[in-house]
C-alpha positions, 0 to 999 in steps of 0.5 A, a space after each residue: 320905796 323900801 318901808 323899813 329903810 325909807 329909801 327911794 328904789 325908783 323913779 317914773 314919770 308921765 306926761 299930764 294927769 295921770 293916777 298913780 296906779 296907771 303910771 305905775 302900770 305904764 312905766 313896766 317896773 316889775 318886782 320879785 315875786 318875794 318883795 311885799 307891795 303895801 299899796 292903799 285903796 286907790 291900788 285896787 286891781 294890784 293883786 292882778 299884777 303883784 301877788 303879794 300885795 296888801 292895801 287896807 280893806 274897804 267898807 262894804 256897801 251897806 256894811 262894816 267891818 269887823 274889828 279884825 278887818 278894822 285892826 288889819 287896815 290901821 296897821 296897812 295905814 300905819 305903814 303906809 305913813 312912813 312912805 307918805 313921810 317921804 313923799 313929804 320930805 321930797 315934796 318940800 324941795 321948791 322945784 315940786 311945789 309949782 309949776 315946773 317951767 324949765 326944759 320937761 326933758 330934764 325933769 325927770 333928772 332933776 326928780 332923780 338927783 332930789 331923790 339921789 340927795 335924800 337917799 344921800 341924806 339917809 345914808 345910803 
């Protein structure tokens, strides 16, 4: 998803429960070196794969943070809402709120025209 504009880029899905972090290494999608990745803590690893990644900072065992480590993952946070927003505004269509009982070899499309819709919606 593009965090200034809100529109949705891509779309992957796997079979079963898997975190997110995995699908996103399993589906293979590969960026340009210059596109900045903002991911949050469960992304830990990323910088492996995309170095110009940011996700906020932990907490120390034993320790804090300063007010600059601090300042730094509430603005990571900050932008990271808005692409919660989104997940919010697709996560409202029924198809997403149960179970999903048609044929799994059309979910992935039906995932891909909701999200076609919206970015429809947005102008785009």
């Amino acid at each position: 998803m593009d965090g200034q504009t809100g529109r949705i880029l891509c779309v992957h899905e796997t079979f079963g429960a898997v975190h997110d972090f995995e699908l996103f290494k399993r589906s293979g999608v590969r960026l340009s070196k210059d596109i900045l990745l903002v991911a949050d803590k469960g992304y830990l690893g990323l910088h492996a794969l995309h170095a110009f990644s940011v996700m906020p900072l932990k907490k120390p065992r034993n320790g804090e943070l300063t007010a600059q480590q601090k300042q730094f993952s509430r603005s990571v946070s900050g932008y990271r809402m808005r692409i919660e927003h989104v997940n919010r505004r697709i996560k409202c269509f029924k198809m997403f709120q149960y179970r999903y009982r048609n044929k799994q070899r059309k979910h992935l499309l039906r995932i891909s025209l909701v999200c076609g819709l919206y970015n429809y919606e947005l102008g785009f």
